[in-house]
C-alpha positions, 0 to 999 in steps of 0.5 A: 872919768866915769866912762873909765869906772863902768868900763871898769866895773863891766870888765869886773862883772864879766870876770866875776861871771866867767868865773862862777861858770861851770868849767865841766859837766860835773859842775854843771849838774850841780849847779842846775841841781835846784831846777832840777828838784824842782822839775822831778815828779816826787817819784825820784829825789833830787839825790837820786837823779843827780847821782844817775847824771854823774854816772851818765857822764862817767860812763860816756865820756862824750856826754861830758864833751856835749855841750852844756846847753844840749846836756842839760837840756836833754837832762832836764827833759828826762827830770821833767817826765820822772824817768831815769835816763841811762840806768838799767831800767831803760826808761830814757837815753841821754844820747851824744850826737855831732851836730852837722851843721854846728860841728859840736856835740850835743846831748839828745833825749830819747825816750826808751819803750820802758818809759813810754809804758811807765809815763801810759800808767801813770796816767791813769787810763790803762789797766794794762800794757806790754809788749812781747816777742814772738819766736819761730815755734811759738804758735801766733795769728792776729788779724785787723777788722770789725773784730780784731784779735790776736792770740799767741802761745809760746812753745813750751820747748827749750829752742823757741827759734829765732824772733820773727814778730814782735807785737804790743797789747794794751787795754783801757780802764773804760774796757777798750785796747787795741795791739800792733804786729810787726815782723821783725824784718820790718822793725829792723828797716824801721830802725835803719831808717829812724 
């Protein structure tokens, strides 16, 4: 007789918790709003972030499809570093992919280079960081070395012409820096590749 009652009280229990499961992402996002508040830096409130989730998923409906786990996780990651995944800042991407091997969709968090360059200043160690295009007119030499350096002056006409390099310059609060070059050919192959 008592077999019969845990039987029964396990079947109730397991009822119970498929029904407090979240039945769309909408729900989950709520439901994971506590976590969530307490993972966010207090540079974004809790309100804010949960808003830009909703609106994530509003706007790509294959981000509702993903699977909870992968979203949340995904969501969780952007939380944790204080970044705003998906608006126009362009910090951090909430990306639906198809797992090959599962089948499913899955959410995937993806760093934006707007988000690499706020999370390099609030650590505390750079003084500056950017990054700039270079276009056909504009004058633009670097070169590597015991004494590297790199100069760029934008042509002051209204047709620049096409963009051909792109490059990023930082400076240390201890005085050091560095910069990177790349053509634009080679950071569209980078981009086909990765």
């Amino acid at each position: 007789m008592s077999s019969v009652k845990n039987k029964l009280a396990t079947k109730a229990d397991n009822n119970i918790a498929e029904t407090n499961e979240p039945k769309n992402m909408k729900q989950w996002i709520t439901m994971m709003e506590p976590q969530i508040a307490k993972a966010l830096p207090s540079v974004i409130t809790p309100e804010r972030f949960t808003r830009m989730a909703l609106t994530a998923i509003s706007t790509n409906p294959k981000l509702a499809a993903s699977t909870p786990q992968s979203f949340m996780g995904a969501l969780m990651n952007a939380a944790q570093l204080g970044l705003e995944p998906n608006t126009p800042l362009g910090q951090a991407y909430l990306i639906p992919f198809k797992n090959g091997k599962t089948g499913n969709l899955e959410t995937q968090f993806q760093i934006g280079y707007k988000g690499l360059i706020d999370l390099a200043h609030r650590s505390g160690g750079f003084k500056v960081i950017y990054a700039k295009e270079v276009y056909e007119e504009d004058d633009f030499d670097y070169e590597f070395g015991l004494e590297p350096k790199l100069t760029h002056k934008p042509y002051v006409g209204s047709d620049r012409g096409k963009v051909i390099y792109y490059y990023a310059v930082f400076t240390l609060v201890n005085g050091g820096f560095g910069f990177e070059a790349m053509s634009k050919a080679d950071a569209d192959a980078h981009a086909r590749r990765f």
